[in-house]
Backbone as a ProteinNet text record, in pm:
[ID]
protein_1_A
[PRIMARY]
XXXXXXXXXXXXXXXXXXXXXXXXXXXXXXXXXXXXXXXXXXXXXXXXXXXXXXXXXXXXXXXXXXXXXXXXXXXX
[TERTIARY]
-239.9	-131.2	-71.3	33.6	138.8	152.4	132.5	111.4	298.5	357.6	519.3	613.3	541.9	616.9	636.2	487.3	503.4	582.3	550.9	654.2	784.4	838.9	958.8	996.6	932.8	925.1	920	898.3	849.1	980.7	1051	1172.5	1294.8	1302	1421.5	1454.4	1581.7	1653.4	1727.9	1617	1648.7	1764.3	1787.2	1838.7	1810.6	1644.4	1612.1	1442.1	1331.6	1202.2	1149.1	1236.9	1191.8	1207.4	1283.8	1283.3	1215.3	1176.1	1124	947.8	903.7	774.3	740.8	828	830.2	857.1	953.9	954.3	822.8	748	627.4	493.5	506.5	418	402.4	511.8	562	546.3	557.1	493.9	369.8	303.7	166.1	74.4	160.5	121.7	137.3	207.4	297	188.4	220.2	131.8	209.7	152.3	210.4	337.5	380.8	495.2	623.1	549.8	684.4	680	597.5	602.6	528.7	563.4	407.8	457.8	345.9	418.6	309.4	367.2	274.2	343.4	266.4	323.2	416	451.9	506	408.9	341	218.9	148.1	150.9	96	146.4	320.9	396.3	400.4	407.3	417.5	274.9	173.9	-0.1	75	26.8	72	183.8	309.5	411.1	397.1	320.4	312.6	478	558.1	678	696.5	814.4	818.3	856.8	865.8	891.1	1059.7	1129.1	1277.9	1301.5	1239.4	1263.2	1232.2	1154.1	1107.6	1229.3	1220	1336.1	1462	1544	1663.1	1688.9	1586.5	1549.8	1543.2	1441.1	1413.8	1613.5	1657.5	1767.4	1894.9	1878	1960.1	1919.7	1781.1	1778.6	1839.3	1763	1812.5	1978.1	2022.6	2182.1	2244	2173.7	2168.8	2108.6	2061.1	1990.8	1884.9	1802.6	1669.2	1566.8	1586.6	1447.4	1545	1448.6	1521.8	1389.7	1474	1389.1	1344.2	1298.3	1242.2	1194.3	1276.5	1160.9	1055.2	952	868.3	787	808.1	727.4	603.7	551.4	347.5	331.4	279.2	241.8	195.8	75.6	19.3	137.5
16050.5	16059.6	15920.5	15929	15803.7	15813.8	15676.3	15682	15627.3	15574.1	15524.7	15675.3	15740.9	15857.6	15975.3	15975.4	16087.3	15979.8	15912.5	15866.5	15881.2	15833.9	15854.8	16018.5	16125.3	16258.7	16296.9	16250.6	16258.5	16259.5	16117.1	16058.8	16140.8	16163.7	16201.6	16336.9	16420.1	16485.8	16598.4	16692	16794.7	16881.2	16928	17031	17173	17195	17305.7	17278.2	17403.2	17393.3	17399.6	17451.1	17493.9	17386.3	17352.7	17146.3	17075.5	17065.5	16980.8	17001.9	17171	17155.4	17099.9	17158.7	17141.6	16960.3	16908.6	16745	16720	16738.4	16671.1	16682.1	16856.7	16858.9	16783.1	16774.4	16679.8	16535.8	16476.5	16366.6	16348.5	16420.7	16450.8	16436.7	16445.4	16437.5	16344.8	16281.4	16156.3	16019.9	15912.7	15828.3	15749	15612.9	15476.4	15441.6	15497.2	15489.9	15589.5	15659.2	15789.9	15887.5	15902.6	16014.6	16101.4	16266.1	16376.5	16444.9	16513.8	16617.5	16774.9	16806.3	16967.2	17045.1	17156.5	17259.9	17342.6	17438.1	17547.8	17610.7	17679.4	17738.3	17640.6	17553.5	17467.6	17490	17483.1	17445.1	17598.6	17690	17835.5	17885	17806.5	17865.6	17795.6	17621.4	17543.7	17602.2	17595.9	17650.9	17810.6	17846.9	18025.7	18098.7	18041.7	18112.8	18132.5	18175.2	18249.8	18138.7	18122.5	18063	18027.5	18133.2	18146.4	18002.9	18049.8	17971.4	17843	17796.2	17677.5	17563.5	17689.4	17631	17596.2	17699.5	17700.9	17590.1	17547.3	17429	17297.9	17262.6	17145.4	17116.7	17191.7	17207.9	17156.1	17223	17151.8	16993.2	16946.6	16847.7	16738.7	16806.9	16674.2	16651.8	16762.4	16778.6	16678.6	16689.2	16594.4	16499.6	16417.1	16278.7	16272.7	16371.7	16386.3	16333.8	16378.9	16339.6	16390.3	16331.5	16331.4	16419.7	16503.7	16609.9	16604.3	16565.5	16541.8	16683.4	16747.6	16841.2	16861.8	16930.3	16897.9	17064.8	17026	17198.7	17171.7	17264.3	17240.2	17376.1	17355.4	17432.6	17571.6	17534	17730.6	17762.2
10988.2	11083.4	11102.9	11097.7	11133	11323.6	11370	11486.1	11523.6	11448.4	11402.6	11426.7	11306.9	11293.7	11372.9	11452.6	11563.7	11745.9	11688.7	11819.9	11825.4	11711.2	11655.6	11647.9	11638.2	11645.2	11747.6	11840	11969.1	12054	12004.2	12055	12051.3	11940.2	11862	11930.7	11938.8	12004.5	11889.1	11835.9	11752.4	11801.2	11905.7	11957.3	11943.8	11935.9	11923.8	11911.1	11984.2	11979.7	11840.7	11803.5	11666.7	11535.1	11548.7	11515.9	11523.3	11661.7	11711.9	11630	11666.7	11609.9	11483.1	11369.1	11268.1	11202	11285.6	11245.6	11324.5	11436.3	11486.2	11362.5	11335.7	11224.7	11075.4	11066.3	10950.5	10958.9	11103.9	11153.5	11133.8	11203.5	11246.2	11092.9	10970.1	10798.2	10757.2	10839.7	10726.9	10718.8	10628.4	10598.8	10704.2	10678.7	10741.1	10698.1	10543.7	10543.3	10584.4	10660.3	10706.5	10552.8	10521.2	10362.7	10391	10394.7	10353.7	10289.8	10219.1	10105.2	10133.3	10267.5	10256.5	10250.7	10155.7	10115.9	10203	10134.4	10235.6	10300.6	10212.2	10244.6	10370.4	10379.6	10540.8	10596.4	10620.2	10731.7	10793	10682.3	10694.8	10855.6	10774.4	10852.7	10946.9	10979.5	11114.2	11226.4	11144.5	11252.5	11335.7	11237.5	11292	11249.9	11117.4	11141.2	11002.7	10945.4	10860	10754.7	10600.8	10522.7	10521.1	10560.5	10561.4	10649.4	10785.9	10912.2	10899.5	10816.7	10816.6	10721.8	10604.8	10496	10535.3	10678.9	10681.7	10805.1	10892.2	10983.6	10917.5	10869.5	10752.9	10666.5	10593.4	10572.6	10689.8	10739.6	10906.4	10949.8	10954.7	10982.9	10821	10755.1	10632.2	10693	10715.4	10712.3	10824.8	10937.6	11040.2	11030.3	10899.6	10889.3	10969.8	11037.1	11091.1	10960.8	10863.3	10731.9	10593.3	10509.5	10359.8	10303.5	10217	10133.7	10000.5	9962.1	9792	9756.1	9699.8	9595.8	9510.1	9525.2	9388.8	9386.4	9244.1	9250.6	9194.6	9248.8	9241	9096.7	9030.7	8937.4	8974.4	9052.4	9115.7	9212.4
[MASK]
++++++++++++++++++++++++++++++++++++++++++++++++++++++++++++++++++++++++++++

């Protein structure tokens, strides 16, 4: 856990709960340098919400310069 990143997550002004959990969780992953790479399948268990919901949120924030999205596809 980045102690930087969840403050900064903490701070920041999503405009929605559902934002908000999802950048904290994503915090709550990240290294010292502000980087995590968990699956869907995590954010899916952690958040308690649906894969759609997560995708079409995450999407909104990149869009709003909340976080930058790197793709990578995992083989399994």
């Amino acid at each position: 856990m980045s102690f930087k990143a969840m403050g900064w997550a903490t701070s920041v002004k999503t405009g929605s709960p559902t934002k908000k959990l999802i950048l904290l969780l994503l915090a709550d992953r990240a290294n010292n340098e502000g980087f995590c790479w968990p699956s869907m399948k995590t954010l899916v268990e952690d958040c308690e919400m649906s894969r759609e919901a997560i995708s079409r949120n995450i999407k909104q924030m990149a869009e709003a310069n909340l976080l930058h999205v790197t793709k990578h596809a995992n083989k399994d």
